[in-house]
C-alpha positions in Angstrom: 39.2 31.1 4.3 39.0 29.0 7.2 36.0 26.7 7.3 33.9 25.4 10.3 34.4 21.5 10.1 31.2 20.5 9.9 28.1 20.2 7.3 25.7 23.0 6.9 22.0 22.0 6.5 18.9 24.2 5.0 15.9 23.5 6.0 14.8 21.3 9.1 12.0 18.9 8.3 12.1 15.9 7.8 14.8 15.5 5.4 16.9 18.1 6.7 16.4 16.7 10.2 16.9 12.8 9.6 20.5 14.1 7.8 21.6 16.1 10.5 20.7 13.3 12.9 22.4 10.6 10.5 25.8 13.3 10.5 25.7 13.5 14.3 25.7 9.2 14.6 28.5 9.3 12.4 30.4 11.8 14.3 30.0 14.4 12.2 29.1 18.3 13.1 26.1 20.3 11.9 25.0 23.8 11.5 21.1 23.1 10.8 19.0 26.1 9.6 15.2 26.3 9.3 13.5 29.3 8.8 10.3 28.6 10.3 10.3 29.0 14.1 8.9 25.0 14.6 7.6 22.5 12.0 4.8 23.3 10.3 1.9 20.6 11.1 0.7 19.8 7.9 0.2 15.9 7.3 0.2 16.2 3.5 3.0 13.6 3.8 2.5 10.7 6.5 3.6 7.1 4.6 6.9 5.6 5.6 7.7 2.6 3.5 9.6 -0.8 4.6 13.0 0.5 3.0 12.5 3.9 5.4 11.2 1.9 8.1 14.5 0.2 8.3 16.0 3.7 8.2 14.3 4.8 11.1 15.3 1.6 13.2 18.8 2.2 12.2 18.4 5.8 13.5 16.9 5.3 16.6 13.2 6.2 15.2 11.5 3.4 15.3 9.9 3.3 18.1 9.1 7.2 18.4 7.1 6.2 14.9 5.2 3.2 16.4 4.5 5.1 19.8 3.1 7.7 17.3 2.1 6.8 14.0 -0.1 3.6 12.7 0.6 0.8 11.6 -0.8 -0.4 8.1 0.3 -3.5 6.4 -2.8 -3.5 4.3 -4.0 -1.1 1.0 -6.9 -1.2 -1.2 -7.8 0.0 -4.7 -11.5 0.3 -5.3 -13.5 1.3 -8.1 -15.5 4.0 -7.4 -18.0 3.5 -10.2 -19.3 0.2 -9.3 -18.0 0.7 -5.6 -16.3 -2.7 -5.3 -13.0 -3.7 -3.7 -10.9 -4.7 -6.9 -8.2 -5.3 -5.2 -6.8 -5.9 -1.9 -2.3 -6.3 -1.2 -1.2 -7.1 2.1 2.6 -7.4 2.9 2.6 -9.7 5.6 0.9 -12.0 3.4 3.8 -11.9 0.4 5.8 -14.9 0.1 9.6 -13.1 1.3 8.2 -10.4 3.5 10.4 -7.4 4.0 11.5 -7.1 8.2 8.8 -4.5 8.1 6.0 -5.7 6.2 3.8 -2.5 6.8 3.4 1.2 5.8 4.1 3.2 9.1 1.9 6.3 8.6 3.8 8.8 10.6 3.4 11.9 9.8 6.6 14.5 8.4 5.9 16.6 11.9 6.3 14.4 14.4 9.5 13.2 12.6 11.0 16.3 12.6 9.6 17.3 16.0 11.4 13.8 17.0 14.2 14.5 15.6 14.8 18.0 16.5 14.3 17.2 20.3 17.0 15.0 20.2 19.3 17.3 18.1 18.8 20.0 20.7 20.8 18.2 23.3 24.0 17.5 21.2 26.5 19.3 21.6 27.6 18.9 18.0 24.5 20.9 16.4 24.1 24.5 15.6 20.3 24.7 15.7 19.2 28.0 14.4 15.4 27.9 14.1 13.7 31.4 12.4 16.9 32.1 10.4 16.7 32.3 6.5 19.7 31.5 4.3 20.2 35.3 2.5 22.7 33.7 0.3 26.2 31.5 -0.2 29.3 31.2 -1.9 32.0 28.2 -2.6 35.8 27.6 -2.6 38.2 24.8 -2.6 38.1 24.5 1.0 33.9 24.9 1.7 31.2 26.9 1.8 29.9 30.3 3.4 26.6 31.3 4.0 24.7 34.1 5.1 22.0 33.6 7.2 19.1 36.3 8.5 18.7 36.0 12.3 14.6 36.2 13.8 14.9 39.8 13.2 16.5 39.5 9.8 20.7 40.7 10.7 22.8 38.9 8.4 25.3 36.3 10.0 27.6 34.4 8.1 28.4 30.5 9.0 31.2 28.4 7.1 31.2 24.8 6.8 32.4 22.1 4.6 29.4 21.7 2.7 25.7 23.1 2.4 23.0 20.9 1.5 19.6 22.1 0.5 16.8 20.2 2.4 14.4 23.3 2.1 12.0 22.0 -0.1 10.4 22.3 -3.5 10.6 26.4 -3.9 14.8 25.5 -2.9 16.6 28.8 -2.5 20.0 27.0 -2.3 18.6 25.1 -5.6 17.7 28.7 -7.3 21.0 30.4 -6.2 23.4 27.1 -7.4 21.7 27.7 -10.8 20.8 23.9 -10.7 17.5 23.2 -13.3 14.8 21.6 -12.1 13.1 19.5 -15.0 10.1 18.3 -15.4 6.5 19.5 -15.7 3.1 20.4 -13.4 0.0 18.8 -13.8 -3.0 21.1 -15.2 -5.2 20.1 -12.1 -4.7 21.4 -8.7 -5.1 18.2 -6.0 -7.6 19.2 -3.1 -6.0 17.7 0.7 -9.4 17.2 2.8 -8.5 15.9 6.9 -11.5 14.6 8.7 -11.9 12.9 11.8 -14.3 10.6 10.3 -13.5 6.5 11.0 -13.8 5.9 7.3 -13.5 2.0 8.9 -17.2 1.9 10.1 -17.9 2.0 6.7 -17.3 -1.7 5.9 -14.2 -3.9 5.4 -13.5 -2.4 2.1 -12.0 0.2 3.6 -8.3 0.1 5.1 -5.7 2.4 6.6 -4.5 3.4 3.0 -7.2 3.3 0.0 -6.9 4.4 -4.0 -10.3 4.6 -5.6 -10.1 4.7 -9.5 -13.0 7.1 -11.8 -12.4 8.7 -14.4 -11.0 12.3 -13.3 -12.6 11.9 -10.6 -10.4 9.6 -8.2 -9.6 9.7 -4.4 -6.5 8.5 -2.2 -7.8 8.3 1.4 -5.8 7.4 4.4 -5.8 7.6 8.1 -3.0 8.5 10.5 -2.8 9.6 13.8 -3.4 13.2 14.0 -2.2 15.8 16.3 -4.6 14.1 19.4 -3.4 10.4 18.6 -7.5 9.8 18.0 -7.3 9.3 14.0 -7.4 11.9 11.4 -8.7 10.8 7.7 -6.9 12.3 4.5 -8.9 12.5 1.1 -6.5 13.9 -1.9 -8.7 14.0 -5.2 -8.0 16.1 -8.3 -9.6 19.5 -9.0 -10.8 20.4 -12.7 -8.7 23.5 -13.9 -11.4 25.6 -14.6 -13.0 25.2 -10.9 -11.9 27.9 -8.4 -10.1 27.5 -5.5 -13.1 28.8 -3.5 -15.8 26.7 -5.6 -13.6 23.1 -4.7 -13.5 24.1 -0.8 -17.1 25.2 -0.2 -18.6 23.0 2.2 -20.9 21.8 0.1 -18.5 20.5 -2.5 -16.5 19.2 -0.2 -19.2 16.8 1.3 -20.5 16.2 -1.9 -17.0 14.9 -2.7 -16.7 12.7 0.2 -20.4 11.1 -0.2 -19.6 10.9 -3.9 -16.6 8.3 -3.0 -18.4 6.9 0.7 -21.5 7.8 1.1 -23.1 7.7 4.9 -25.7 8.8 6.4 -25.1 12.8 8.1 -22.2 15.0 7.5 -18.2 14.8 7.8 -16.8 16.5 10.3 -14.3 18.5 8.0 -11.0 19.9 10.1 -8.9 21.4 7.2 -9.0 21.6 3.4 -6.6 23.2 1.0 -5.5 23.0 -2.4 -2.2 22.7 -3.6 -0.5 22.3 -7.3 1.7 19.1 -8.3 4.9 18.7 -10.5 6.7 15.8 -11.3 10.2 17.3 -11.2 14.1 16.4 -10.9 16.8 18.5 -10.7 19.6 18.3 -13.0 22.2 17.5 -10.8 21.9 16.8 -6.6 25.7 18.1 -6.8 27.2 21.2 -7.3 30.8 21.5 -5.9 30.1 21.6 -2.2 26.3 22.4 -2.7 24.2 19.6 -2.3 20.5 18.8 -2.6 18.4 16.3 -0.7 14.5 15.7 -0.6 12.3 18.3 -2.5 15.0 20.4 -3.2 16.2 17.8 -5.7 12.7 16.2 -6.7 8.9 16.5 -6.3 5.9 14.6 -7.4 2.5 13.5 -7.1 1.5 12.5 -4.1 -0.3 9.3 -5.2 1.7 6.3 -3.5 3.5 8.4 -1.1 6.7 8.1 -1.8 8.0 11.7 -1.9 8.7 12.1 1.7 10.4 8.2 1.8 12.8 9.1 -1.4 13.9 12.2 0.4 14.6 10.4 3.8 16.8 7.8 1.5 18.6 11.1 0.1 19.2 12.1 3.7 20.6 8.3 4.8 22.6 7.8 1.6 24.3 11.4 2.0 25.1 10.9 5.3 26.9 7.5 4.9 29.1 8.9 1.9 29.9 12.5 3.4 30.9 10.7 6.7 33.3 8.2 4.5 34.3 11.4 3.2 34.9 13.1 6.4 36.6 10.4 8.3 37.9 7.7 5.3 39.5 10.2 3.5 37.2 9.3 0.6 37.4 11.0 -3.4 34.4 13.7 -2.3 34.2 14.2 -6.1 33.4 10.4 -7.0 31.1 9.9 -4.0 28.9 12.9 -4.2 28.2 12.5 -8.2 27.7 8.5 -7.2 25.1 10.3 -4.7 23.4 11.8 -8.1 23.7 9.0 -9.9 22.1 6.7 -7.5 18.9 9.0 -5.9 18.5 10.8 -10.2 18.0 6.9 -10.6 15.8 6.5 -7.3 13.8 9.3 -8.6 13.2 8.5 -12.3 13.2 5.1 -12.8 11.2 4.7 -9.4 9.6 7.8 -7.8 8.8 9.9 -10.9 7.7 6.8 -13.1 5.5 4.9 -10.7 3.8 7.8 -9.0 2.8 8.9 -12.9 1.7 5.2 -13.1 -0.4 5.8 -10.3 -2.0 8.6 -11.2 -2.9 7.6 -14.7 -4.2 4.6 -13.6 -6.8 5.9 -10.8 -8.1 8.5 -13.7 -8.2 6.5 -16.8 -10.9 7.7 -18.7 -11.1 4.7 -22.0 -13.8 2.2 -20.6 -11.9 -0.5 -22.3 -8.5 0.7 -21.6 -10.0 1.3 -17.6 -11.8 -1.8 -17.3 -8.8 -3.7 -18.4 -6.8 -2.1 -15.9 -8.9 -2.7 -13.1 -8.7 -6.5 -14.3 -4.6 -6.2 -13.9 -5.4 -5.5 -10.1 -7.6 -8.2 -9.6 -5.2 -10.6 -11.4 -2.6 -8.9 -9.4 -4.0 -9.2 -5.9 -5.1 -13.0 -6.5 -1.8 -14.3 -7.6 1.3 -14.5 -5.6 3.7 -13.8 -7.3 2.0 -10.8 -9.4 0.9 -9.4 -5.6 4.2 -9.9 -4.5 5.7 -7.5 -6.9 2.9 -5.1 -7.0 3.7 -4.4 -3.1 8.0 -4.2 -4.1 7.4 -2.1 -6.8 4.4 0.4 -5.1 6.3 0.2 -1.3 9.4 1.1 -3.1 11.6 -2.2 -2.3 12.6 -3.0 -6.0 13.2 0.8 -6.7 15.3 1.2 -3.6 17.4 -1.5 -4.0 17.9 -1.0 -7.8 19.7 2.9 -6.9 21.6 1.3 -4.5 23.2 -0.8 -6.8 24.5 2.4 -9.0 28.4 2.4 -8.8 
């Protein structure tokens, strides 16, 4: 078979994107498929940790993500019950700051939509927007896929490799036969945007908030929005036995938000919708010449957001060793399964494990067992060195580094 020498990449958002701009930097070629016509402007994921923040300067980002994001170097956890500030972390204030000692909320659309403007004028990228991958086989010497055009006539494209960046329902996942393990939470988690400047509230609010009651917590953070004015996102559980249309009625949606900050009139509500969670991994990010990245090889909750960030370290980490691969000559065997071996790790020793941490802690319903936990936080925020490794091990520093290390 002769083979296209480049990499062939499902899925443009912001995992597939980042890759395909990492591959071009390094010299190599890209075919990159997506098979919606633009990027789809959902903000459910909009956090960019220090480790992906040095990511993005290395790439060329950086300062597309200042001009458009926000810039938060501060979070909160609050305890909805008593509504006091429990805790307050703030990374400029830790005693070895990271270069970036902020969150850059910038959300997954304008990453892509960065990305993809530059990718258009290379030379070295196939960019086929509309196009669904049909299906794909392997050899010794690559891969060969078949793509549907806008108006669904098969095309076939060959390349070196194919990586899945296509997301959590991963076709090139389902058609490698790779398992994805894990579980799905019972509740559904309700996404409520707002333009509301949750700030006038009071200083206990910041950019990026976690308010803890039992079953009945709230993450709530600001980004920019589409306008660059500020849009507010509320992400709370939903009881199983509640429907769809019962959680987003306006008047259970305001209730919700007064519950959590009350104020006097309503919220102006732009977009709600609910959505269920799974903690997941797949068994393997390598197949032969099928690789995954992003939430074709993992998923979780969204409470920290890190699912986005761990995806965008896939992307970086797969570029640098197919490009060693491509131009060093490098064992493509050892490489890729050190690529599973390093971002399995990534995933559940830091992604999976901490976001569950999250999550449990924000709904704990034992008085004793809460109220201790709460007490952790204070203890945490008011002593150095316990606040400095909250923010490493919640910004995703210590987890990042620890994968890394995996020979």
């Amino acid at each position: 078979m002769s083979v296209d020498d480049r990499v062939l990449i499902i899925g443009a958002g912001p995992v597939g994107s980042v890759l395909a701009l990492a591959l071009r930097q390094a010299g190599v070629k890209v075919a990159l498929i997506e098979k919606l016509p633009h990027p789809d402007h959902d903000c459910r994921a909009a956090s960019c940790h220090p480790p992906t923040i040095a990511m993005l300067e290395r790439l060329g980002l950086l300062e597309a993500g200042l001009d458009q994001g926000l810039v938060s170097p501060v979070f909160h956890y609050l305890d909805r019950l008593s509504g006091q500030l429990v805790g307050r972390f703030d990374l400029r204030a830790m005693q070895s700051p990271p270069k970036h000692a902020y969150v850059l909320q910038w959300e997954q659309w304008k990453i892509a939509e960065t990305v993809l403007e530059r990718l258009q004028a290379d030379e070295g990228v196939d960019l086929l927007m509309g196009h669904e991958l049909f299906s794909f086989s392997q050899d010794d010497q690559g891969v060969t896929a078949i793509i549907g055009d806008p108006d669904g006539r098969p095309i076939s494209l060959t390349g070196r490799y194919l990586v899945g960046c296509d997301g959590g329902r991963s076709t090139v996942r389902k058609l490698a036969g790779i398992e994805f393990e894990g579980f799905t939470w019972p509740e559904r988690f309700l996404k409520i945007d707002t333009r509301h400047d949750f700030s006038t509230l009071g200083a206990h609010i910041s950019n990026r908030n976690y308010f803890s009651a039992p079953n009945d917590w709230m993450n709530l953070f600001m980004a920019r929005g589409e306008d660059g004015e500020g849009m507010w996102r509320a992400v709370s559980p939903v009881d199983p036995d509640t429907t769809d249309e019962a959680a987003t009625s306006a008047e259970a949606v305001e209730a919700r938000l007064q519950r959590f900050c009350p104020k006097p009139g309503a919220y102006d509500i732009v977009t709600t919708a609910i959505y269920r969670v799974h903690q997941r991994v797949a068994q393997t990010f390598n197949l032969g010449r099928v690789i995954l990245a992003g939430d074709a090889a993992h998923v979780n909750n969204p409470v920290g957001g890190m699912g986005m960030n761990g995806g965008i370290h896939d992307a970086v980490n797969l570029a640098d060793k197919l490009a060693a691969i491509w131009f060093d000559k490098a064992d493509a065997a050892a490489l890729l399964d050190r690529y599973t071996r390093q971002r399995r790790k990534a995933q559940i020793d830091g992604v999976q494990s901490q976001s569950i941490a999250n999550k449990t802690l924000l709904e704990e319903q034992d008085p004793e067992v809460r109220a201790a936990k709460l007490q952790d936080i204070r203890h945490a925020s008011a002593d150095p060195d316990q606040h400095d490794a909250f923010i490493r091990k919640s910004c995703m520093i210590d987890s990042f580094a620890a994968a890394e290390a995996v020979l």
